[in-house]
N, C-alpha and C positions, 0 to 999 in steps of 0.2 A: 456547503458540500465541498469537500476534498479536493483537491486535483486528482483526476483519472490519468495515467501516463498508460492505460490498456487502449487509449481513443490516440490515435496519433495519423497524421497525414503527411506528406512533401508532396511540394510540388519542383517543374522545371521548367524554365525556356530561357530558349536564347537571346541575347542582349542586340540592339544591332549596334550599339556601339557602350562606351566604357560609362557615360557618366545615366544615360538616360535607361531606367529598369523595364521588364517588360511588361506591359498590360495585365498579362494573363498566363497563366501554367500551359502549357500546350500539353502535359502529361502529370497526373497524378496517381501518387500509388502507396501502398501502403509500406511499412515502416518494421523493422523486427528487430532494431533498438537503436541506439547512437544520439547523440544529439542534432535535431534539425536545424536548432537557431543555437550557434554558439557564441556567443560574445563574453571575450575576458577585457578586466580595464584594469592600468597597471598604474596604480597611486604611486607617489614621488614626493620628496619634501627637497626643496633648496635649506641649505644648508647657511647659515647665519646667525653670528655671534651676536645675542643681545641681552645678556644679564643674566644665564638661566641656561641650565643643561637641556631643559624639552624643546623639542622645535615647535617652531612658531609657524609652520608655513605646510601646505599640502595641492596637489596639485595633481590631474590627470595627464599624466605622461603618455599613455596611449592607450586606445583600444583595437582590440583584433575581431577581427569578424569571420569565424572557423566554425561554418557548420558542417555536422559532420551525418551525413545516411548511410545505417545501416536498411540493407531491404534482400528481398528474393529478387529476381532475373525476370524481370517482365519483359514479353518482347520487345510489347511499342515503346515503351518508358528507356529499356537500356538502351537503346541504338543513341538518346540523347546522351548519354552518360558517358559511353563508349565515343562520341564524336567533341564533347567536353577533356576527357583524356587524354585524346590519340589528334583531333585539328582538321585530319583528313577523312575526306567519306565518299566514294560511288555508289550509285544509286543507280539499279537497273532491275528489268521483270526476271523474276527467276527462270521464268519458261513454265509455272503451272499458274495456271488464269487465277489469278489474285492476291499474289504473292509475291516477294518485292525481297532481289540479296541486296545490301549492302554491303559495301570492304570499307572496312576503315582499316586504317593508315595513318603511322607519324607525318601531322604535318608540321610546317615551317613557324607554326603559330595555334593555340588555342582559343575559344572565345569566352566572351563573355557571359556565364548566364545567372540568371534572377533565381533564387531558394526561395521558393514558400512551406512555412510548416507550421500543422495545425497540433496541439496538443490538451487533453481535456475537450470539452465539450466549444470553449469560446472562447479558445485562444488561439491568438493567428499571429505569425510573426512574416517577415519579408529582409532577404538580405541580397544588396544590390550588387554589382560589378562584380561578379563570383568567379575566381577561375578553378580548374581540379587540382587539387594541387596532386593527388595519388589515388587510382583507383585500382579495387582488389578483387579479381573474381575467385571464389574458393570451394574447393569439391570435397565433400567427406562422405566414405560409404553411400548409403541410398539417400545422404541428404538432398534436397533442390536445392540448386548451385547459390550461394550466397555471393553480394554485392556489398563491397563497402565503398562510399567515395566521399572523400575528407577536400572542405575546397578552402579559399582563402578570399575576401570579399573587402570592398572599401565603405562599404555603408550599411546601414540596417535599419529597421522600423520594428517596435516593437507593440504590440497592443491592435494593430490594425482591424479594422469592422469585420472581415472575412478574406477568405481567398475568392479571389474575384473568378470571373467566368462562369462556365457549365460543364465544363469537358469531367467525364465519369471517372472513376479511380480506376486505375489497372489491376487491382487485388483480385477480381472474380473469373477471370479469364486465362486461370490458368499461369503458368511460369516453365523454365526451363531446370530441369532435374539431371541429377548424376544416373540416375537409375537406369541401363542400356546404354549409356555414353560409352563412347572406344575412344580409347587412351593410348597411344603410341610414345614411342620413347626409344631414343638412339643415343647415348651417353660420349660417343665419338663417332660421328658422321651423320650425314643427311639424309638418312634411310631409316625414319624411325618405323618399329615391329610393335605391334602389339605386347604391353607391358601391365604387370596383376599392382593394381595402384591403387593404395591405401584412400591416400589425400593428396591435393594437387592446390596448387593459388598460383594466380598469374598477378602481377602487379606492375601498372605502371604509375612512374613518379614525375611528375614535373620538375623538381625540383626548384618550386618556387618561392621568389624573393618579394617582401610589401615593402613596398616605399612611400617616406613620411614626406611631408614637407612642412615647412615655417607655419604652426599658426592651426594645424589642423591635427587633432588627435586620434583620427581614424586614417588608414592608406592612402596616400593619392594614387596609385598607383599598384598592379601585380602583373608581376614581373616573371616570366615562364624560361627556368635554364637547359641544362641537358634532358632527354626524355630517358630515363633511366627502365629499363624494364626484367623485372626478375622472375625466374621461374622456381619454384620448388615443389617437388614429386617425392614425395615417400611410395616406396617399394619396397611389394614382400616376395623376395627372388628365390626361384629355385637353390642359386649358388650365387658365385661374386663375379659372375663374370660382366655386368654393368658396372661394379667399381673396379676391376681387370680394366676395360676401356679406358675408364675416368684419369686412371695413376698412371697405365704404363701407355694409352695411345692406339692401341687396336688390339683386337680380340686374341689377337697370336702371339705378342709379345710376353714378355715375363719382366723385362730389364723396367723400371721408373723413369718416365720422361719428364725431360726439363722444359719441354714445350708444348703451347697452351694447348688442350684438349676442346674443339668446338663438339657439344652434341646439338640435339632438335629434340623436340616434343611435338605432338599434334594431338590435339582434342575435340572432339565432337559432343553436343550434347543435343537432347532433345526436347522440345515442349512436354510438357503432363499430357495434353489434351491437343495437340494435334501434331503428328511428326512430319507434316510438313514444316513447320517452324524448327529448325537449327539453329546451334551458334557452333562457327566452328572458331578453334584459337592456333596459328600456326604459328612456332618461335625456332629458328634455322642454326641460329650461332649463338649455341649456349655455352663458355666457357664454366662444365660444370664443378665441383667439391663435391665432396662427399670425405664422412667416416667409416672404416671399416665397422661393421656389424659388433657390439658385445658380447662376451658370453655370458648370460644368464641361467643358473643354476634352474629359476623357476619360469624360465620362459617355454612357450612353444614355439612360435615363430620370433624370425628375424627380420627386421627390418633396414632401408638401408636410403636415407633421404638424399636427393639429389639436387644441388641448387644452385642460383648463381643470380646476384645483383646487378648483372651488368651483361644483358644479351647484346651482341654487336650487329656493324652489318659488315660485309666485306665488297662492296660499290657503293657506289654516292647516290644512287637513286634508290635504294635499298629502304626499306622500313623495319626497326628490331623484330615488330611484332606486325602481324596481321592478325584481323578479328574481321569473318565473314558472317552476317547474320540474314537470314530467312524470315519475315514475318509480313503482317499484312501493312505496312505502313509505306508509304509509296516513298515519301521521301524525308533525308531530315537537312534539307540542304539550305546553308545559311548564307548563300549568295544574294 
């Protein structure tokens, strides 16, 4: 029989420390493409002269260990993904009996967590020391909001008996959707208005480094740099006066400013199946771009994307991005 790639699983949990993987998934959930078990290995020949132009020598110079999930928005499963990310996470009752917000927050460090993925009927793989290196949440018309998270790992198992544990798959319970989501949007200043929005992605990047050492062909080491966080908004405007903001600085100017433009975005979405469950996504100092709109002979509407790689903070206790989520999981706290 075939390989099936229509059968596919991940799993996730947290490491309590770098070298030791953990037991068991704490969340399992289904899969809408990417690869879960990635490993590349990068052959290398040394170089020496011995009678004969072909080389004589081959060697594994290194392997990387980059799996990568795509999935939908499950409640319980992303709050792991979202504190994989971002480092930081509060955990408190929302105030309706059985319900639990979460804030996640840049924090000062990210951790460790363990990849399980299952693909075909009996195959299991497992990749250890994982950190995120970048994750994407992304909104399109009435699609349910998509997840991507690409991580970087120092070890892996390949072929393992199963995924260990009991805990059920998140696939049946529902996900969080674009469909009645409110979208705001202020292109210069902190007062975003409701804005008619195409498609939206929020991304944060770790910008993460693996480090080798003497003797060992997989990572000793990953290593988490700046927290980079990007926003991009495609809009379809009445007129220009969003990119009016963006060039010239405020909505009454006309002159081109030479100085940076911060806007904000704010996003709400909602579960399918219960709107007590939210995620909201707040981003405050966006230094955004944009292009003026084309003319198109065969167009109807105009659109007019709005972006920026590099949300800031303007205080030191500040977080680029806040992600507040609603669901029923009490806590995901790695203390």
């Amino acid at each position: 029989m075939s390989l099936n790639p229509s059968i596919g699983l991940a799993g996730i949990a947290v490491q309590d420390s770098r070298d030791v993987h953990a037991a068991q998934p704490a969340y399992l959930h289904g899969l809408t493409g990417g690869s879960p078990f990635g490993v590349s290995r990068t052959i290398a020949n040394t170089s020496v002269a011995c009678g004969t132009r072909a080389p004589s020598d081959a060697r594994v110079d290194s392997i990387e260990v980059t799996p990568s999930i795509q999935s939908l928005c499950y409640p319980d499963a992303l709050g792991l993904y979202l504190l994989a990310a971002m480092g930081d996470v509060k955990s408190e009752p929302s105030g309706q009996d059985g319900y639990y917000k979460h804030t996640f927050k840049m924090g000062q460090s990210i951790p460790y967590v363990t990849i399980w993925s299952q693909i075909g009927a009996d195959n299991f793989t497992r990749s250890d020391g994982c950190k995120c290196g970048q994750l994407q949440l992304s909104a399109t018309g009435n699609e349910h909001l998509a997840m991507q998270a690409d991580f970087q790992g120092i070890d892996a198992e390949v072929g393992i008996e199963s995924i260990p544990g009991s805990v059920e798959a998140s696939c049946f319970g529902g996900k969080y959707t674009t469909t009645d989501c409110n979208f705001m949007l202020d292109t210069a200043g902190s007062s975003p208005a409701e804005a008619l929005v195409s498609e939206a992605s929020f991304t944060f990047d770790n910008n993460l480094t693996s480090l080798t050492s003497i003797g060992r062909v997989t990572p000793r080491e990953v290593a988490e740099g700046r927290l980079s966080v990007g926003v991009s908004v495609t809009t379809i405007p009445d007129d220009i006066g969003h990119y009016k903001k963006v060039v010239t600085g405020s909505a009454s100017s006309t002159k081109l400013s030479g100085k940076v433009v911060m806007g904000s975005v704010y996003a709400k979405f909602f579960h399918t199946d219960d709107p007590k469950m939210t995620l909201e996504v707040k981003v405050d100092h966006c230094p955004f771009t944009a292009e003026f709109p084309e003319v198109d002979p065969e167009g109807s509407e105009a659109t007019i994307q709005f972006q920026t790689d590099n949300a800031i903070i303007a205080t030191a206790g500040e977080s680029p991005v806040t992600v507040t989520l609603v669901n029923k999981t009490e806590s995901y706290s790695i203390s």
